[in-house]
MIDOSE-1310 file (N, C-alpha, C; in nm, 2 decimals, decimal comma, always signed):
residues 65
xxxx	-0,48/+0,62/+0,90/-0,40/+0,65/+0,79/-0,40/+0,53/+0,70; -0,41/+0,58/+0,61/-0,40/+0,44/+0,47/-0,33/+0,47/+0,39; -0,24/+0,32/+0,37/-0,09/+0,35/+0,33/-0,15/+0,28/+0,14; -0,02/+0,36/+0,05/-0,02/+0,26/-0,09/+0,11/+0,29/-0,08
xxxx	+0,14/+0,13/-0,11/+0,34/+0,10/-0,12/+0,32/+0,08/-0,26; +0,47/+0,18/-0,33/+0,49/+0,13/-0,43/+0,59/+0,06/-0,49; +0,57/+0,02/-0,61/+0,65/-0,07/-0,69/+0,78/-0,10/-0,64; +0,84/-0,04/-0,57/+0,99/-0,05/-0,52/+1,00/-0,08/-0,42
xxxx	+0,87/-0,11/-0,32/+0,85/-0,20/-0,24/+0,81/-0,35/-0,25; +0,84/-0,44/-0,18/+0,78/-0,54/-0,20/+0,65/-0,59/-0,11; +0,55/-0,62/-0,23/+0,46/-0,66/-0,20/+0,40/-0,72/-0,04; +0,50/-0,81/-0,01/+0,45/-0,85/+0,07/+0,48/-0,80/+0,27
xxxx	+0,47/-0,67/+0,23/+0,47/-0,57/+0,31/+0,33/-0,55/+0,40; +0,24/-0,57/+0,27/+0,13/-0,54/+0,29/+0,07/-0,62/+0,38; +0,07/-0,74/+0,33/+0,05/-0,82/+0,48/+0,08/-0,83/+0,62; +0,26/-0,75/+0,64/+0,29/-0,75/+0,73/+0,23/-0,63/+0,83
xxxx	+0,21/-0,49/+0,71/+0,11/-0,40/+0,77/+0,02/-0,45/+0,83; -0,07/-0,53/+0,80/-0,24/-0,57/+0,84/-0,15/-0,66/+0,93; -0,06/-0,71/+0,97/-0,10/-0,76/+1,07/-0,05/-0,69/+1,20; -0,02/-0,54/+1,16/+0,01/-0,45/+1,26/-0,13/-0,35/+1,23
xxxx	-0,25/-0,40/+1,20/-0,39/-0,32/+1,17/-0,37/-0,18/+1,10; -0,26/-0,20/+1,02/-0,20/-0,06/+0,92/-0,27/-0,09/+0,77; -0,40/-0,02/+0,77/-0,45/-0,04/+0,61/-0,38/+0,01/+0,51; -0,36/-0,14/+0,44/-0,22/-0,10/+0,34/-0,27/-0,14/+0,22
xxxx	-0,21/-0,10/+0,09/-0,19/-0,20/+0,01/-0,12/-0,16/-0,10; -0,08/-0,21/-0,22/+0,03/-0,21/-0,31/-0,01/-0,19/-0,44; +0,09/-0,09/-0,48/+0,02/-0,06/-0,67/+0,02/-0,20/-0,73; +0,06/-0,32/-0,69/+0,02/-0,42/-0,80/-0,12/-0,47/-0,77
xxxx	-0,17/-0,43/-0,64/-0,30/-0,48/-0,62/-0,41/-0,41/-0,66; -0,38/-0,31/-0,70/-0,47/-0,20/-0,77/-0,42/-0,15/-0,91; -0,37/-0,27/-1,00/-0,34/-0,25/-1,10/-0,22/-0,12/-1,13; -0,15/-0,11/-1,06/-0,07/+0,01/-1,08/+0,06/+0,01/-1,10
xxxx	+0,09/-0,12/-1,09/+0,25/-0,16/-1,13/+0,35/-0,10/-1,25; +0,27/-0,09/-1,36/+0,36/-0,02/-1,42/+0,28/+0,13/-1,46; +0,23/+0,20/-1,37/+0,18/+0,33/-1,33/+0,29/+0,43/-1,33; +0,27/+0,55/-1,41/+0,35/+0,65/-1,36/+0,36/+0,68/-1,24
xxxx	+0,48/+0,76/-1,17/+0,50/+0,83/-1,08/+0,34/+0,93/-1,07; +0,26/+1,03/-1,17/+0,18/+1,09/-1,15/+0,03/+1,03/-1,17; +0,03/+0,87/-1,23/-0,10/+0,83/-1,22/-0,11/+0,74/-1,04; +0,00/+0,72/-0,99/-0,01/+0,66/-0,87/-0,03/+0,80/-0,75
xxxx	+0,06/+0,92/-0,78/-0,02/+1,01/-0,70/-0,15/+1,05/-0,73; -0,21/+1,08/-0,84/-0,34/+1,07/-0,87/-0,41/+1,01/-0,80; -0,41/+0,85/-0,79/-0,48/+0,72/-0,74/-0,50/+0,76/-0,58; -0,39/+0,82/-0,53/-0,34/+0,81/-0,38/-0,46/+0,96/-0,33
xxxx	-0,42/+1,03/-0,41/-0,51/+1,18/-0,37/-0,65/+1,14/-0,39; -0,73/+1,09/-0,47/-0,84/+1,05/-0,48/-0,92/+0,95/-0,41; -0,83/+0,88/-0,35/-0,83/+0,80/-0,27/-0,86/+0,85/-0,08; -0,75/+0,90/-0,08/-0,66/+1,00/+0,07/-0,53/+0,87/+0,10
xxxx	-0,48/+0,84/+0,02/-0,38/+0,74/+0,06/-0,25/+0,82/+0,03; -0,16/+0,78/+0,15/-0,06/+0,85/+0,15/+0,05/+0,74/+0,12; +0,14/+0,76/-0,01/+0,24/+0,70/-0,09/+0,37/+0,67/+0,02; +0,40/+0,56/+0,02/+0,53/+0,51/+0,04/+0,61/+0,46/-0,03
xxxx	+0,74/+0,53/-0,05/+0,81/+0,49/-0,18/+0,94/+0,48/-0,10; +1,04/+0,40/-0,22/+1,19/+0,41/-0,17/+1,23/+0,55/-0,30; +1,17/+0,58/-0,39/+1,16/+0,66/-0,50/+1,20/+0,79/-0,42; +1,35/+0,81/-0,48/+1,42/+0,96/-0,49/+1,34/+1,05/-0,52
xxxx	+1,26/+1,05/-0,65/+1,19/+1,15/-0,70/+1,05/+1,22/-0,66; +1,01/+1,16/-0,60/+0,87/+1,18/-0,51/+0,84/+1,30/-0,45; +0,95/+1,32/-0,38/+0,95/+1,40/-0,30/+0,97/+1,59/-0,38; +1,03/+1,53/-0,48/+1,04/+1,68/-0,60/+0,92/+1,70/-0,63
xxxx	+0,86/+1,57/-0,68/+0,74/+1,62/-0,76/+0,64/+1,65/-0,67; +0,65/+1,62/-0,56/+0,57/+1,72/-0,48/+0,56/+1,84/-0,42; +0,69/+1,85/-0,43/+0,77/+2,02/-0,42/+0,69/+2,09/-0,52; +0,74/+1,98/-0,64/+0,69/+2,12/-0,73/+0,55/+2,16/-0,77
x	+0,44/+2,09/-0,68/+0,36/+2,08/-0,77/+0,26/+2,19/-0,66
């Protein structure tokens, strides 16, 4: 599984993942920081990376889509 943490996470998460061998990494490392909600699920589907957010909204827009 390959994780992207976003913006409402902090960064340095990512490191802590890799050192539990959890391929991770963070929308500021892939230019995504100030990324929509729908260009970072974009990134993540094209990818196969599955979003981790503290983001309330996430989970709607995936409802509804």
């Amino acid at each position: 599984m390959r994780l992207l943490l976003d913006a409402n996470l902090s960064p340095k998460l990512v490191t802590h993942l890799e050192g539990l061998e959890v391929d991770a990494t963070h929308v500021l490392g892939v230019g995504l920081l100030l990324a929509s909600d729908d260009e970072i699920l974009a990134y993540a589907a094209q990818r196969q990376l599955v979003v981790v957010t503290a983001d309330t909204d996430f989970p709607m827009m995936l409802a509804l889509r």
